[in-house]
C-alpha positions as CSV (number, residue, x, y, z in Angstrom):
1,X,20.6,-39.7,-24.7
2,X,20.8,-36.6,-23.1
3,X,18.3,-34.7,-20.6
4,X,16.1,-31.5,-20.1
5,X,19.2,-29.9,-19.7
6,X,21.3,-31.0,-22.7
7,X,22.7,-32.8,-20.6
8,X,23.1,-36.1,-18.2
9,X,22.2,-34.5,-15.2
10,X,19.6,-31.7,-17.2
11,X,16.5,-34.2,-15.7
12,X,17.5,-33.4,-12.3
13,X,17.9,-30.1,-12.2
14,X,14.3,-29.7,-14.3
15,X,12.7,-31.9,-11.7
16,X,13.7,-30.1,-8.6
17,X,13.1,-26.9,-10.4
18,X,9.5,-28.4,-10.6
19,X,9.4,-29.4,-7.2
20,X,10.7,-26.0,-5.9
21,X,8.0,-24.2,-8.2
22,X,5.4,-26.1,-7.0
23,X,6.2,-26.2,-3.2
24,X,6.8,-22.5,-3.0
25,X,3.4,-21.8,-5.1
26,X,1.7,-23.9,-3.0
27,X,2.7,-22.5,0.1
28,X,2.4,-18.9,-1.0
29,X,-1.6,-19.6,-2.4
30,X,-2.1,-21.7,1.1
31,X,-1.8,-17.5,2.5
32,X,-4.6,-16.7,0.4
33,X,-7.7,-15.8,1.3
34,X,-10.8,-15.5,-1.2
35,X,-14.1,-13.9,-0.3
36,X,-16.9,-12.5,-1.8
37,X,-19.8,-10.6,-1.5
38,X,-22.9,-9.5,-3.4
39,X,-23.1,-8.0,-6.3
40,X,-25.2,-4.6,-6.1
41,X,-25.4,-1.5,-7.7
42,X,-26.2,1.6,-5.4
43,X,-27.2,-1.0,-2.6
44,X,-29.5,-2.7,-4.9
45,X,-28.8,-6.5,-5.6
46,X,-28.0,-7.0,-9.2
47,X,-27.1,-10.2,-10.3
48,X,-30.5,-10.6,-12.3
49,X,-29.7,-8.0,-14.0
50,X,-26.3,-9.0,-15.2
51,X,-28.3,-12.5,-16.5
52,X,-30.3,-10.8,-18.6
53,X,-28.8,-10.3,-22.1
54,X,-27.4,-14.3,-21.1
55,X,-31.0,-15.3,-21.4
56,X,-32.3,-13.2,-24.2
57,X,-29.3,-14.6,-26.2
58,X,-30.5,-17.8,-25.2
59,X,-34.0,-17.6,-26.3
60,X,-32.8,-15.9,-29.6
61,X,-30.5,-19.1,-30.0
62,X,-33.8,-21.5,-29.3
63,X,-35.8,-19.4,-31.6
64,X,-33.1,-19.5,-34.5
65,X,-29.8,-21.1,-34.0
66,X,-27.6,-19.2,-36.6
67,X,-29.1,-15.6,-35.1
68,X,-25.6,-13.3,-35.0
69,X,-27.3,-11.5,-32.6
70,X,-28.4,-14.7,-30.2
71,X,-24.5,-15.3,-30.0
72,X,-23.6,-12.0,-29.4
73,X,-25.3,-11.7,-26.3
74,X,-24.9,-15.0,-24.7
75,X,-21.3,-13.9,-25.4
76,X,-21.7,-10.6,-23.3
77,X,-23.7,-12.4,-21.0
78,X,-20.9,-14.8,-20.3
79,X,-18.5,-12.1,-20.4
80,X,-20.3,-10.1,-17.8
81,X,-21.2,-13.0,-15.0
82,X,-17.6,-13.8,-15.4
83,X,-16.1,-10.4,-14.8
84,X,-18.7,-10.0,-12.1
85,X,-17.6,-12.5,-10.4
86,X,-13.9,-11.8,-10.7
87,X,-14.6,-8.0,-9.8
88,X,-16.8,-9.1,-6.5
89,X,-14.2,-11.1,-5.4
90,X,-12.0,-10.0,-1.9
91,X,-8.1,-11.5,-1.8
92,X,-6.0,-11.0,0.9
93,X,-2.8,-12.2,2.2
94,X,-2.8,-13.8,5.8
95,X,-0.5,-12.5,7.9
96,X,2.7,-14.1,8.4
97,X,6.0,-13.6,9.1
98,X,8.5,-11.9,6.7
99,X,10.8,-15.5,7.1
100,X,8.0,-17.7,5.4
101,X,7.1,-14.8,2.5
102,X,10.7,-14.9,1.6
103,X,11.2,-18.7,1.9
104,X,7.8,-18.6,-0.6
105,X,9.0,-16.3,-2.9
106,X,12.4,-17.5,-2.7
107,X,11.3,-21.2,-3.4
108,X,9.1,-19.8,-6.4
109,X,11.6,-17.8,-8.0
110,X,14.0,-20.5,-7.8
111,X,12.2,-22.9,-9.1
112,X,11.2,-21.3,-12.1
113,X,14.8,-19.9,-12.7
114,X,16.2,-24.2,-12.3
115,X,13.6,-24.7,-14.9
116,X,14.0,-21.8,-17.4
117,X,17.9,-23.1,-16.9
118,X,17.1,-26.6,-18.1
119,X,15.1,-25.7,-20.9
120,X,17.5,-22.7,-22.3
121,X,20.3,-25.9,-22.3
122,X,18.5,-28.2,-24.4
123,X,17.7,-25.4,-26.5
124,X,21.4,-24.8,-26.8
125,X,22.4,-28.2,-27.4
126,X,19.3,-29.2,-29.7
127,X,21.1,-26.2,-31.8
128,X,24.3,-27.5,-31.3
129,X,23.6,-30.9,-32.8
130,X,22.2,-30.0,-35.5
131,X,24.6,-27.1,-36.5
132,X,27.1,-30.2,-36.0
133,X,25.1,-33.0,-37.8
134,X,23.5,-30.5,-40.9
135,X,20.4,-31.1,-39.7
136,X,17.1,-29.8,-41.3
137,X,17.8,-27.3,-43.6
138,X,17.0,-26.0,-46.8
139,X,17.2,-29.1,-49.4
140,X,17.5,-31.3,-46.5
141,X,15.3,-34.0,-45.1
């Protein structure tokens, strides 16, 4: 039986590319920091605004449940409370010291690279075995 990496020891390198992924991700998001603030438009709050075709839709979807045009805007309703939030949203990077951002990035990147590796083996030796076997082909199984 053979690993992640198409081979015995294809597993290991798979799971610490996982848990190099995952520490450095973690460690780089822990330096995030995510604000907000209100939405407005010329100083004016206008979140209610962005909630109205949401709850015409709505009532048009009450009133007749296949109305294309009930749909349509609890669809652009959606979309625009979600890419208001997104745009009213503040993300910055704590400060910290050039040693940890490349120890994040470094941890990261080589995660995802002992990963990519593990896969791109069994890939080769999943091809391998069957170009050796005649697997699945064309009048074949």
């Amino acid at each position: 039986m053979r690993g992640a990496g198409g081979s015995e020891g294809g597993i290991g390198m798979f799971l610490i590319g996982v848990v190099c992924s995952v520490a450095g991700g973690w460690l780089l998001l822990n330096q995030v920091t995510v604000g907000g603030h209100g939405w407005s438009i010329y100083g004016y709050n206008s979140f209610g605004l962005s909630l109205l075709p949401f709850a015409i839709g709505v009532g048009l979807l009450f009133f007749n449940g296949r109305s294309v045009i009930g749909w349509l805007l609890v669809i652009a309703g959606l979309t625009i409370i979600g890419a208001g939030v997104l745009m009213n949203l503040r993300i910055w990077f704590q400060p910290t010291s050039l040693f940890n951002t490349l120890m994040m990035i470094g941890l990261l990147a080589a995660g995802m690279g002992l990963i990519a590796r593990s896969v791109r083996a069994a890939e080769r030796a999943l091809a391998d075995e069957q170009g050796a076997s005649g697997g699945p082909g064309p009048g074949r199984g």
